[in-house]
Backbone as JSON Lines, residues from 0, in Angstrom:
{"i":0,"aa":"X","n":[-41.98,222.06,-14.79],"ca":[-42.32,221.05,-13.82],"c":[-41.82,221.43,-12.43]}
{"i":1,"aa":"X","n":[-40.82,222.38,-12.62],"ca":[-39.95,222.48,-11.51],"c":[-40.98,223.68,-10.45]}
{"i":2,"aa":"X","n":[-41.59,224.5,-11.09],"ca":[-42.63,225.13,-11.0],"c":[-43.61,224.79,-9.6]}
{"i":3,"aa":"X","n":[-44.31,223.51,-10.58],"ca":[-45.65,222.07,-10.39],"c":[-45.12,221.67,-8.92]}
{"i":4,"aa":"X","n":[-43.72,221.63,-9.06],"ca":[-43.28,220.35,-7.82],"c":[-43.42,221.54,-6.5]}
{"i":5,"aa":"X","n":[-42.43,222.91,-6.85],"ca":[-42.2,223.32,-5.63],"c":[-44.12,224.43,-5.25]}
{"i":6,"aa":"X","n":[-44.83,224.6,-6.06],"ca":[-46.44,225.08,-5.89],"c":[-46.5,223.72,-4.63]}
{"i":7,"aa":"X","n":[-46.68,222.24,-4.9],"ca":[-46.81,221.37,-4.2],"c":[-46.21,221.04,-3.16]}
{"i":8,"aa":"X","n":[-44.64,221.81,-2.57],"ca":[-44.27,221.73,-1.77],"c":[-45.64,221.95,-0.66]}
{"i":9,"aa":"X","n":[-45.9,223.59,-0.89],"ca":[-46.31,224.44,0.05],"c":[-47.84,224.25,-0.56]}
{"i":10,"aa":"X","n":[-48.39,223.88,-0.98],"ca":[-49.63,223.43,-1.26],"c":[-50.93,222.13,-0.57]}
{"i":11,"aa":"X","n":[-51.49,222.71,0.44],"ca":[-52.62,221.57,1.46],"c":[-53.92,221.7,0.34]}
{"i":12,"aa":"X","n":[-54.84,220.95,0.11],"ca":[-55.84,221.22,-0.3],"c":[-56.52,220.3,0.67]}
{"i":13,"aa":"X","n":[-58.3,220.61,0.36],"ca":[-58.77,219.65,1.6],"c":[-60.02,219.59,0.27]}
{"i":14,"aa":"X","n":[-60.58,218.62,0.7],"ca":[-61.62,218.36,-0.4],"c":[-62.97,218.34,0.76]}
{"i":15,"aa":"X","n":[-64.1,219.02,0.83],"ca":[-64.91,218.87,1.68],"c":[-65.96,220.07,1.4]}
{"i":16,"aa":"X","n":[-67.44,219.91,1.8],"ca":[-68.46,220.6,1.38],"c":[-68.55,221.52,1.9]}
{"i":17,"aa":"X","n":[-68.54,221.26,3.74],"ca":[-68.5,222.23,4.72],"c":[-66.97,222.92,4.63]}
{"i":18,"aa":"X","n":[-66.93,223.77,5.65],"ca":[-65.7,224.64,5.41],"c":[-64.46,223.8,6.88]}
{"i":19,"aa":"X","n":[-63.47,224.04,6.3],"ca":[-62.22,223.92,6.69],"c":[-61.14,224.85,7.03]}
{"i":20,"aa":"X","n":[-61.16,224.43,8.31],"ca":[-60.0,225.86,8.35],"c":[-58.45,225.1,8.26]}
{"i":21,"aa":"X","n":[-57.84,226.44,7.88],"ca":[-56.03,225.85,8.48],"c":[-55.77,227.32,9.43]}
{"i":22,"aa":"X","n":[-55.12,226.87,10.6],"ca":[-54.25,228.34,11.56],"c":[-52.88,227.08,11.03]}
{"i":23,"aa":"X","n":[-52.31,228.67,11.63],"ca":[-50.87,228.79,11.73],"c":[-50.44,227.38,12.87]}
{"i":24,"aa":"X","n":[-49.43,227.06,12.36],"ca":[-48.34,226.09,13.35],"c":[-48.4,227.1,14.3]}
{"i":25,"aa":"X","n":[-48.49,226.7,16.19],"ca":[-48.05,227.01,17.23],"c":[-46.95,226.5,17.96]}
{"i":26,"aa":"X","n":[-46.34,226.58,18.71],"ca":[-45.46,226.13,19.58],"c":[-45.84,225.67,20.57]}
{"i":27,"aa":"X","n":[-46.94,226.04,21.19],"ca":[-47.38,225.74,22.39],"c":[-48.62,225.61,22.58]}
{"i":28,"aa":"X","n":[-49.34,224.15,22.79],"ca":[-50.67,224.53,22.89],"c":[-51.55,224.5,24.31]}
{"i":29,"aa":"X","n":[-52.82,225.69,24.48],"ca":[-53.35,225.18,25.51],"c":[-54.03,224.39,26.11]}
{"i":30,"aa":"X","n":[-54.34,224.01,27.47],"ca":[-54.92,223.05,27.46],"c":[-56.43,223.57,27.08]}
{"i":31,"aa":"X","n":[-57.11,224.17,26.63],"ca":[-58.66,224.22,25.9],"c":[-58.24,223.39,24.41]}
{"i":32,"aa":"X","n":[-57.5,223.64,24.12],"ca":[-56.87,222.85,22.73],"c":[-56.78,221.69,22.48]}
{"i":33,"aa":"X","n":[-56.63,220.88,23.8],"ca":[-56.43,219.7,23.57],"c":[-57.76,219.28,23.81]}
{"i":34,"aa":"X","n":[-58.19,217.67,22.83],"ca":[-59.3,217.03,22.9],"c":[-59.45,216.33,24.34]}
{"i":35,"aa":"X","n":[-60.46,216.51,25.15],"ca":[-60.59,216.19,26.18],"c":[-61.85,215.26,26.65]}
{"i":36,"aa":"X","n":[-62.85,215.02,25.75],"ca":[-64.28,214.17,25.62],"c":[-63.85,212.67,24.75]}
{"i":37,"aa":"X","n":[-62.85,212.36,24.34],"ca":[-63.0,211.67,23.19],"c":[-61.58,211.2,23.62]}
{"i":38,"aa":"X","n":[-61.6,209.21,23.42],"ca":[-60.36,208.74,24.23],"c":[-59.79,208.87,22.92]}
{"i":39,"aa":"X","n":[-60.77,208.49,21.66],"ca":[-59.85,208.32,20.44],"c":[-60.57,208.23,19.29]}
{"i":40,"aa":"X","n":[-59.95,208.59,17.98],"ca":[-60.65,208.87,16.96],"c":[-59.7,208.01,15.51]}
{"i":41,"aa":"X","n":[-60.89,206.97,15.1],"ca":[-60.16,206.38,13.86],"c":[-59.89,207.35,12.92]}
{"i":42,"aa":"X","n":[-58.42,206.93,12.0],"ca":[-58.34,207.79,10.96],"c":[-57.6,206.93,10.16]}
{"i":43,"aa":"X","n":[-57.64,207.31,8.51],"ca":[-57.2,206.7,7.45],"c":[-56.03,207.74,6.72]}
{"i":44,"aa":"X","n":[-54.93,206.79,6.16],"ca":[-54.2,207.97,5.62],"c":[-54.0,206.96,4.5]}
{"i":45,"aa":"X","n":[-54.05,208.05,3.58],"ca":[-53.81,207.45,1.94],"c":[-53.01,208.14,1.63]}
{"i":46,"aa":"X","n":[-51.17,207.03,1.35],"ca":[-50.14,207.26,0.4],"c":[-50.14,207.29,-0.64]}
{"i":47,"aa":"X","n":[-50.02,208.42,-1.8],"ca":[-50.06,207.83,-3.75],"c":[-48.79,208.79,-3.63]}
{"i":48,"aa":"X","n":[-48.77,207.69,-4.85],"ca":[-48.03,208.16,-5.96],"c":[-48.1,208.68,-7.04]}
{"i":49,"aa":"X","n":[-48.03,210.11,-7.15],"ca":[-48.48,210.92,-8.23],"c":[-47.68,211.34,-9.28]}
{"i":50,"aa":"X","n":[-47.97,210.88,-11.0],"ca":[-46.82,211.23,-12.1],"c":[-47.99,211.86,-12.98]}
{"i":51,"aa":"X","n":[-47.01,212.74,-12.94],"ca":[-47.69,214.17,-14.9],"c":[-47.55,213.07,-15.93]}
{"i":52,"aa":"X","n":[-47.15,211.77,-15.71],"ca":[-46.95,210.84,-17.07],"c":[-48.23,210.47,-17.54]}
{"i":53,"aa":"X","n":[-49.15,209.94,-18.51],"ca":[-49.66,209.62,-18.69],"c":[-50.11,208.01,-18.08]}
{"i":54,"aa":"X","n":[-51.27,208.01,-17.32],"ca":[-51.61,206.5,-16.69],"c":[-52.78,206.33,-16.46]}
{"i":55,"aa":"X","n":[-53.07,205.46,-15.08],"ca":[-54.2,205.22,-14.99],"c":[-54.15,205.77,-13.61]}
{"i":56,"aa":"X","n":[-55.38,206.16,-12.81],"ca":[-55.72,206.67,-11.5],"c":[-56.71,206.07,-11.01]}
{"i":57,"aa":"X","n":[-55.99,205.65,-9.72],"ca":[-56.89,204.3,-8.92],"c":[-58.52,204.87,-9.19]}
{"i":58,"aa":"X","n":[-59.26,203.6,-9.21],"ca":[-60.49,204.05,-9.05],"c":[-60.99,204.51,-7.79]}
{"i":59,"aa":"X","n":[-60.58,204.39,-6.33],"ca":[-60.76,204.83,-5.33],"c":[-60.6,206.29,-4.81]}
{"i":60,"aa":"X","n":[-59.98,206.67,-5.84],"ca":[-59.25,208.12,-5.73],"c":[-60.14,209.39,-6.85]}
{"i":61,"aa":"X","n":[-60.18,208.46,-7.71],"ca":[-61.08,209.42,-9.01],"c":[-62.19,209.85,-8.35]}
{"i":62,"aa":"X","n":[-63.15,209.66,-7.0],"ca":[-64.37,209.9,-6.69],"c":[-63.76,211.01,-5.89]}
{"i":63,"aa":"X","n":[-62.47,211.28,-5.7],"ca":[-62.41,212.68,-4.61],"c":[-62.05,213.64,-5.43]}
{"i":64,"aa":"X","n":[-62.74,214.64,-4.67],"ca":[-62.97,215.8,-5.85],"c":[-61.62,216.98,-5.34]}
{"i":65,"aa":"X","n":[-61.42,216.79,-4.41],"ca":[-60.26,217.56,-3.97],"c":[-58.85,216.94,-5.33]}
{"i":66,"aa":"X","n":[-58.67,216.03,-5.2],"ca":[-57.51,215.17,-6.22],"c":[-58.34,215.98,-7.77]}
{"i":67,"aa":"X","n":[-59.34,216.23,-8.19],"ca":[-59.37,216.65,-9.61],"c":[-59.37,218.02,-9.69]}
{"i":68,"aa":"X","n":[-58.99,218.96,-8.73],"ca":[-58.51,220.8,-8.55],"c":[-57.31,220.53,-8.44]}
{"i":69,"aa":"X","n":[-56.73,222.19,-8.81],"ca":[-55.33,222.13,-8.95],"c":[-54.97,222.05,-7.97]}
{"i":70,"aa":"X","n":[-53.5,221.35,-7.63],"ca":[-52.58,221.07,-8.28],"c":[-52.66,219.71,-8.95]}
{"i":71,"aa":"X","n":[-53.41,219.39,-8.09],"ca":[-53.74,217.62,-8.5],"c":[-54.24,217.36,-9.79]}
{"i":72,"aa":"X","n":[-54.94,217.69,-10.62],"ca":[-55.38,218.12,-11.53],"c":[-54.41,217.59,-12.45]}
{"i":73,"aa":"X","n":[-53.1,218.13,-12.32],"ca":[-52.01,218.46,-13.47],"c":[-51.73,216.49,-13.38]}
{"i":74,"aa":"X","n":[-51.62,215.74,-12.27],"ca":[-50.98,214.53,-12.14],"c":[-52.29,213.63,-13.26]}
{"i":75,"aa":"X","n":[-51.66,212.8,-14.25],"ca":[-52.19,212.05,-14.64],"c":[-52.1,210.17,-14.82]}
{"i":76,"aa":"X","n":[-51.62,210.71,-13.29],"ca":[-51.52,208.98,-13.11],"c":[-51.33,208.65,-11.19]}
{"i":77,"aa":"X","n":[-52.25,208.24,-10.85],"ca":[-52.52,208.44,-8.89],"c":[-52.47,206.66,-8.64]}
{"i":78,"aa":"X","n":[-51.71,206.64,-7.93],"ca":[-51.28,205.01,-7.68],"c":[-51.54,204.82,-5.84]}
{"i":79,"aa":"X","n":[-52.05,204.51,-5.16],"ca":[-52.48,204.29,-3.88],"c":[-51.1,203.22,-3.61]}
{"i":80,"aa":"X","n":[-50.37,203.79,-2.56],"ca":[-48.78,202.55,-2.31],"c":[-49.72,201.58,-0.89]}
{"i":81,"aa":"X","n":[-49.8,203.06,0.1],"ca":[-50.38,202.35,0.99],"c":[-51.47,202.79,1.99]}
{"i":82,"aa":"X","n":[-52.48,202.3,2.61],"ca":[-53.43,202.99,3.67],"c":[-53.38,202.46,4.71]}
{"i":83,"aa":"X","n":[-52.47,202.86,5.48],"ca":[-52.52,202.77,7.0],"c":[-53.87,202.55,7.77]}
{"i":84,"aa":"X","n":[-54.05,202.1,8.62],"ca":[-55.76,202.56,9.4],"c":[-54.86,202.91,10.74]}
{"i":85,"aa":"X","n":[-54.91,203.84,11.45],"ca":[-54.62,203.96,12.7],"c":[-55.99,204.89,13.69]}
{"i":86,"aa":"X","n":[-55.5,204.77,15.33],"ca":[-56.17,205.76,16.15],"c":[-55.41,207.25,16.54]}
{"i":87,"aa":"X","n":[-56.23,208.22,16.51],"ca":[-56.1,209.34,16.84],"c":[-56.31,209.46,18.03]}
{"i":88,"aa":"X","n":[-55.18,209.69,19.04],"ca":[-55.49,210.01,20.9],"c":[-55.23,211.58,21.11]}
{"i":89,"aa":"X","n":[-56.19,211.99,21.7],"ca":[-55.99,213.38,21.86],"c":[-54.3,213.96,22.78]}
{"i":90,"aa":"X","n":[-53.86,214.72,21.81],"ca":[-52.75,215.23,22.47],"c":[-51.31,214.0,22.58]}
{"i":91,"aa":"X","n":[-51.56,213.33,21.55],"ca":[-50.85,211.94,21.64],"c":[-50.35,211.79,19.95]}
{"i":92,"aa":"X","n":[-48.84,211.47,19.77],"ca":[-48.69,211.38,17.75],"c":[-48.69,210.28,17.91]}
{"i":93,"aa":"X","n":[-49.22,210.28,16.61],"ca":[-49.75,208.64,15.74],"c":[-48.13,209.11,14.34]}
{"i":94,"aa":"X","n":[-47.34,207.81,14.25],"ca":[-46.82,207.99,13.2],"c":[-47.15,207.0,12.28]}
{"i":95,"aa":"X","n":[-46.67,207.6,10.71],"ca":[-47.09,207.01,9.55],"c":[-46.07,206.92,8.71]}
{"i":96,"aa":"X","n":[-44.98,205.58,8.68],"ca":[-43.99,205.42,7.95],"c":[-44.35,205.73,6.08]}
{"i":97,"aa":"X","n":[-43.64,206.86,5.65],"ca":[-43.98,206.6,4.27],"c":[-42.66,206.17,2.9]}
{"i":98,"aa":"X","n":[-43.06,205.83,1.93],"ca":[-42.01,205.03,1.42],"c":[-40.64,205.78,1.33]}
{"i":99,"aa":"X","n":[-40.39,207.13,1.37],"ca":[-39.29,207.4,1.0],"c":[-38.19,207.6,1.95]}
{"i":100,"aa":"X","n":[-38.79,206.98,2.79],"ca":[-38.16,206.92,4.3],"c":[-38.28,207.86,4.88]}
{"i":101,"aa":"X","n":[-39.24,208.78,5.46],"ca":[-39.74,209.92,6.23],"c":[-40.81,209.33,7.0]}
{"i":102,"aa":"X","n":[-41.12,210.24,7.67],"ca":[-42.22,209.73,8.97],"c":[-43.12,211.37,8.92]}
{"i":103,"aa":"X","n":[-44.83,211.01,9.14],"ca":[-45.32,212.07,9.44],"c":[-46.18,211.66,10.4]}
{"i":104,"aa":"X","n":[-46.07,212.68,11.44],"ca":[-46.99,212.69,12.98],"c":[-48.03,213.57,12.45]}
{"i":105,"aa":"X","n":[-48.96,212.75,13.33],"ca":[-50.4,213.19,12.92],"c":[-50.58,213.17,14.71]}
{"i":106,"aa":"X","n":[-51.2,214.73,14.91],"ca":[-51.75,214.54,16.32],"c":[-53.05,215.48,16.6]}
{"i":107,"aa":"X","n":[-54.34,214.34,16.9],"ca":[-55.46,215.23,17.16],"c":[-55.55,216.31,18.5]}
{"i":108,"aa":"X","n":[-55.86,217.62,18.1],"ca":[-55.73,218.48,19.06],"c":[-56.98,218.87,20.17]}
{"i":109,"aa":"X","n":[-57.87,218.35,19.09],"ca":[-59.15,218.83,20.07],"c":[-60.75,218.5,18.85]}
{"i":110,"aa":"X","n":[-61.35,218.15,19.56],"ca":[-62.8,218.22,18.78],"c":[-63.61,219.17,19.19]}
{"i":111,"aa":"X","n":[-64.04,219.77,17.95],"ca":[-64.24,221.08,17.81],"c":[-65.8,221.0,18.54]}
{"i":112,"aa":"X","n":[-66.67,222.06,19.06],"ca":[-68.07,222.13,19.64],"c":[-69.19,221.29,18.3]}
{"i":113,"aa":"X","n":[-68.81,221.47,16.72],"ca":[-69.47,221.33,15.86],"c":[-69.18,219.84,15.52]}
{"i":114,"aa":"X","n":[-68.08,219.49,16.07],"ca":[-67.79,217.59,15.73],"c":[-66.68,217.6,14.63]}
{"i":115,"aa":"X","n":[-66.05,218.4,14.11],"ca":[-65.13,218.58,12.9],"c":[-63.77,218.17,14.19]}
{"i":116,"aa":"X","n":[-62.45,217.73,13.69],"ca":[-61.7,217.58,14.73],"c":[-60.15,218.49,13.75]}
{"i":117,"aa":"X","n":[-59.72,219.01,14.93],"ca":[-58.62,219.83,14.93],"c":[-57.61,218.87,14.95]}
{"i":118,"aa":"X","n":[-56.84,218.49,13.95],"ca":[-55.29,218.14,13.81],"c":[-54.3,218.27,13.4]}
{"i":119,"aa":"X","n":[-53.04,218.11,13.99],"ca":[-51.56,218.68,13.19],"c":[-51.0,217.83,12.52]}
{"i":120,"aa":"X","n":[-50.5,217.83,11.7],"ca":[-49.97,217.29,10.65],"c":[-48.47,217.78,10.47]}
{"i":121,"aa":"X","n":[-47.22,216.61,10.62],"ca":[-45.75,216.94,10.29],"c":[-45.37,216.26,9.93]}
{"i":122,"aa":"X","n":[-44.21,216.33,9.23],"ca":[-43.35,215.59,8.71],"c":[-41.94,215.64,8.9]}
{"i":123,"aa":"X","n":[-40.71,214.68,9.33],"ca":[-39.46,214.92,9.67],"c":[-38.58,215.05,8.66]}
{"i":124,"aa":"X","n":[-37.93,216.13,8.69],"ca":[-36.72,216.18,7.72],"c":[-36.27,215.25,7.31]}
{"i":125,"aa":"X","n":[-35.56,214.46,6.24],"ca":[-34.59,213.9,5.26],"c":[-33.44,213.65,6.56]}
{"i":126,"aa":"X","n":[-33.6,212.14,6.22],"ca":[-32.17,211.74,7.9],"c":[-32.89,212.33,9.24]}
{"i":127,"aa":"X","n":[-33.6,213.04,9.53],"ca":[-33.26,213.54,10.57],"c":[-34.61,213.12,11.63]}
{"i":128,"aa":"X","n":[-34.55,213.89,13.36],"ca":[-35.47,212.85,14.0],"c":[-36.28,214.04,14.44]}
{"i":129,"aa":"X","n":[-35.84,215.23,13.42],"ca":[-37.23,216.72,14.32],"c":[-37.88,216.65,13.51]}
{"i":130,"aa":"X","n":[-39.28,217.21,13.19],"ca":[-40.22,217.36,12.69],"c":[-40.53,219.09,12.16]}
{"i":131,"aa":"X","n":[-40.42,218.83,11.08],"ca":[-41.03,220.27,10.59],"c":[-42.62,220.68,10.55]}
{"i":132,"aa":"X","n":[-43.1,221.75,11.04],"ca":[-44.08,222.24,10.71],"c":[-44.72,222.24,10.0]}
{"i":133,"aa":"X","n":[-45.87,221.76,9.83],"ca":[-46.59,221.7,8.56],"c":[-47.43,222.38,8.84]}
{"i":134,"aa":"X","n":[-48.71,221.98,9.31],"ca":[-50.31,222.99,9.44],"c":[-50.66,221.94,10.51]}
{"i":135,"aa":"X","n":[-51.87,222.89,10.93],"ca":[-52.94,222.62,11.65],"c":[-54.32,222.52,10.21]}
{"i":136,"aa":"X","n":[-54.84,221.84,10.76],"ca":[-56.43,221.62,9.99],"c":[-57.52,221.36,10.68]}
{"i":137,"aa":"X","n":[-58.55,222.11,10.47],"ca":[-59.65,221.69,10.91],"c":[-60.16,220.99,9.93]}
{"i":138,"aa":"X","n":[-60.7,219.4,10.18],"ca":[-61.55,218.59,9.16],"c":[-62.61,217.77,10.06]}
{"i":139,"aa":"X","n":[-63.7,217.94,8.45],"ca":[-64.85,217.22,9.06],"c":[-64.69,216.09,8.92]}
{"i":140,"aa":"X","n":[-65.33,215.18,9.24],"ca":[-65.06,213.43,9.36],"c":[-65.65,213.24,8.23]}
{"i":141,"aa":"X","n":[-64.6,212.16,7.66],"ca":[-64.95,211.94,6.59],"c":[-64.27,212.23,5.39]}
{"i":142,"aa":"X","n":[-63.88,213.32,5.63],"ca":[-63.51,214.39,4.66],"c":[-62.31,214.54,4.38]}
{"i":143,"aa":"X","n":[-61.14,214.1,3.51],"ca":[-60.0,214.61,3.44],"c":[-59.68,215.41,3.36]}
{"i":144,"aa":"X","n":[-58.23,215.45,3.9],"ca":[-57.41,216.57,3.51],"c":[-56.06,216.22,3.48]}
{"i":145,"aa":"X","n":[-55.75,216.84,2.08],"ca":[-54.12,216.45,1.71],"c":[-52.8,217.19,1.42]}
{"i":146,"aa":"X","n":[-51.5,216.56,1.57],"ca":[-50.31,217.21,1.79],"c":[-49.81,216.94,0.74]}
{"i":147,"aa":"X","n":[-49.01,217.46,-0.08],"ca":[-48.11,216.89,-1.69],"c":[-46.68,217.47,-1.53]}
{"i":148,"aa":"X","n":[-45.94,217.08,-2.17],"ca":[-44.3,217.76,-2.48],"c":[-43.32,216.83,-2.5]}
{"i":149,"aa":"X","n":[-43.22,215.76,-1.99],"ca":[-42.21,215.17,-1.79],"c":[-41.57,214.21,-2.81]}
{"i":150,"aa":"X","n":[-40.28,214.68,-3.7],"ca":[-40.27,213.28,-4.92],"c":[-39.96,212.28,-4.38]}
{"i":151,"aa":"X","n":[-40.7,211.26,-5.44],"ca":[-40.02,209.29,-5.08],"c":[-40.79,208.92,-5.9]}
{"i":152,"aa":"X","n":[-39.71,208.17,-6.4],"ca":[-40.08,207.41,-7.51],"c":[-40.57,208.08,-8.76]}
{"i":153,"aa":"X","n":[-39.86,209.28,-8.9],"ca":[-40.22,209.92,-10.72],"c":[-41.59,210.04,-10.63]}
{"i":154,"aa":"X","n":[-41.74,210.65,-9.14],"ca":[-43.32,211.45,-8.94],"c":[-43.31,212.09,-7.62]}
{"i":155,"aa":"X","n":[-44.16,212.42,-7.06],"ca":[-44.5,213.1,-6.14],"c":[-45.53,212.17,-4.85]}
{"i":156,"aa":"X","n":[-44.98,212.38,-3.88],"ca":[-45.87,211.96,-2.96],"c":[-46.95,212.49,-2.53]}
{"i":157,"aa":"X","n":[-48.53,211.91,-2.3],"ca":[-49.11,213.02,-1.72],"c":[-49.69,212.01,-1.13]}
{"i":158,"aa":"X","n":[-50.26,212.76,0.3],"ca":[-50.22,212.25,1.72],"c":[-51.86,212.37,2.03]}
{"i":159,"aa":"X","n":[-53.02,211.8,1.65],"ca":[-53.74,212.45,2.42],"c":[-54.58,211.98,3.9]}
{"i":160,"aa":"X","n":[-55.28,212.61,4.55],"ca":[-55.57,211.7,5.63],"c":[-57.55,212.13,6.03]}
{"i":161,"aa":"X","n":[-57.87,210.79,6.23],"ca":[-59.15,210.89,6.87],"c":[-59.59,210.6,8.18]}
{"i":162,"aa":"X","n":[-60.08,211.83,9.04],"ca":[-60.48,211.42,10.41],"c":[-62.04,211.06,10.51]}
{"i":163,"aa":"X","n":[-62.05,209.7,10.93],"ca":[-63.37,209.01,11.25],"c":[-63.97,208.66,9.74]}
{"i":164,"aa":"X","n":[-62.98,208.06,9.05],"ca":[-63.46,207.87,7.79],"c":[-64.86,206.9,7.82]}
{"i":165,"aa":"X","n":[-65.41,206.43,9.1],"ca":[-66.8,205.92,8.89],"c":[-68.05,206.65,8.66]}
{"i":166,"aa":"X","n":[-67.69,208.14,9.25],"ca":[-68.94,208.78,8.42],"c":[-68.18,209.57,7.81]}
{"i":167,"aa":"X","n":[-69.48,210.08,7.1],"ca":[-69.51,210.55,5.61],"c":[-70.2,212.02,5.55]}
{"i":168,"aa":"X","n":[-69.58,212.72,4.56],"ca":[-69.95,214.65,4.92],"c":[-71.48,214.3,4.5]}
């Protein structure tokens, strides 16, 4: 299990038809990078709770096909805690209190020429008020893409988030 958990540390999957990129975390971004057409962009983030125990898995969740590939795959029991709705401002973090007392900034970087939108995704250390690196993602609207690793509650957290969850791939 110990295996399962730390694969999920370092493990993003994105569930989506069209393609998705991830680059590397930067330090510094330019201004072509930042979204500059667009004051703001709705987005959805879905908290579960994921156990290898035997259960039941929300019905809202069973239709994403990203959650039934590995690693997700292995969890047999997906519990939705909570879904935020927030806005995405270009070059601006949106935070997302999650239950185990951590915080992850979500900040849109730019919308891409094709309409897919570029965002970073972090999360702050245990106690602490910096933010570790996570990824960059390119996602299409609509389309999740999700973060896993974190225990609580005799499971695993996994984080995922949708930009412009009103349309659909």
């Amino acid at each position: 299990m110990s295996l399962i958990r730390h694969f999920l540390v370092i493990a993003v999957f994105f569930c989506a038809s069209a393609a998705i990129g991830v680059s590397a975390q930067s330090s510094s971004l330019s201004k072509s990078d930042r979204a500059s057409t667009v004051s703001s962009v709705p987005a959805e983030v879905l908290v579960i709770l994921a156990k290898e125990e035997a259960g039941t898995i929300d019905p809202q969740l069973a239709k994403m096909t990203a959650l039934r590939r590995p690693p997700f795959n292995s969890f047999r029991s997906m519990q939705i805690l909570s879904r935020p709705k927030l806005q995405l401002t270009p070059g601006k973090d949106a935070l997302v209190s999650l239950p185990n007392g951590r915080r992850m900034k979500l900040t849109l970087l730019r919308v891409m020429p094709d309409g897919r939108y570029k965002v970073k995704a972090a999360i702050n250390r245990p106690n602490k008020s910096d933010y570790l690196p996570l990824l960059q993602v390119i996602a299409s609207a609509g389309d999740p893409f999700f973060v896993a690793g974190q225990t609580y509650q005799g499971g695993t957290l996994v984080v995922g988030v949708i930009v412009d969850p009103k349309k659909t791939p």
